[in-house]
N, C-alpha and C positions, 0 to 999 in steps of 0.2 A: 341422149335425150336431155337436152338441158331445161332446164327450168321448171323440170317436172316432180323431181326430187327423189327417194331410194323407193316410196312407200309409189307414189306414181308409176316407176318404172318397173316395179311389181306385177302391179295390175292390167296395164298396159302390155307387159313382157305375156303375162298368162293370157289374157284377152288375143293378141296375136297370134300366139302361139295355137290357141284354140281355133282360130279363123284358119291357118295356114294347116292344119291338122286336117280340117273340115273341106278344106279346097285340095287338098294332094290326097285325103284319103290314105294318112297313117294315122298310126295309134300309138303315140310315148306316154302318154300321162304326165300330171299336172308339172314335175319338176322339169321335164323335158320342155315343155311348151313355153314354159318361164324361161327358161333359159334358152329356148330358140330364138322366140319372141325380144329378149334382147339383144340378143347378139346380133339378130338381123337386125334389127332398129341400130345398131350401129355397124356395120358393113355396110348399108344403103346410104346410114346419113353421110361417111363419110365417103363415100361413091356420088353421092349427089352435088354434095357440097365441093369435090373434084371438078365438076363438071359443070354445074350450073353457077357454085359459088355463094350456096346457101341452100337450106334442107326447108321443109314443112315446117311449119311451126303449130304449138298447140296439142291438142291431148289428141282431137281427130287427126290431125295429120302424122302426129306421129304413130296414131296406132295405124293407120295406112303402112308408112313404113315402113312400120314394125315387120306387118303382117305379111309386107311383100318381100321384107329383105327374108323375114323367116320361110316364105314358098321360096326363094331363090337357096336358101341354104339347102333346105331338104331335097331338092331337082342337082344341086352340085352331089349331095351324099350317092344319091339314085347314080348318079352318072359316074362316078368315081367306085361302087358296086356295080354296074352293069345292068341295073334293073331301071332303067330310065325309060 
């Protein structure tokens, strides 16, 4: 998440994490969601930026990212437990 800075990517990380929470229909709580919501915002950015050669930019795009890389992490966990 560049240009967003630690305090951004907080909010952004929680705010994702909440949205991907909300769409898969699990429940981690707030530190879980922060740190999903990052970690996807970085597995997608650098999966896009593989591929297209440049990511979203911005606080809406990156919480897009965020929130998609964070449903793409939770559907691997699912699939990797067998409850997919």
């Amino acid at each position: 998440m560049t240009g967003i800075g630690w305090i951004g990517s907080l909010i952004i990380g929680a705010l994702a994490g909440w949205i991907a929470e909300k769409i898969m229909k699990t429940d981690q709580g707030l530190l879980m969601n922060i740190v999903l919501g990052i970690v996807g915002a970085l597995v997608l950015n650098a999966l896009l930026f593989a591929v297209l050669g440049t990511t979203l930019g911005g606080w809406i795009g990156q919480l897009i990212v965020a929130a998609a890389g964070a449903c793409l992490l939770i559907y691997v966990v699912r699939l990797m437990r067998g409850r997919a």
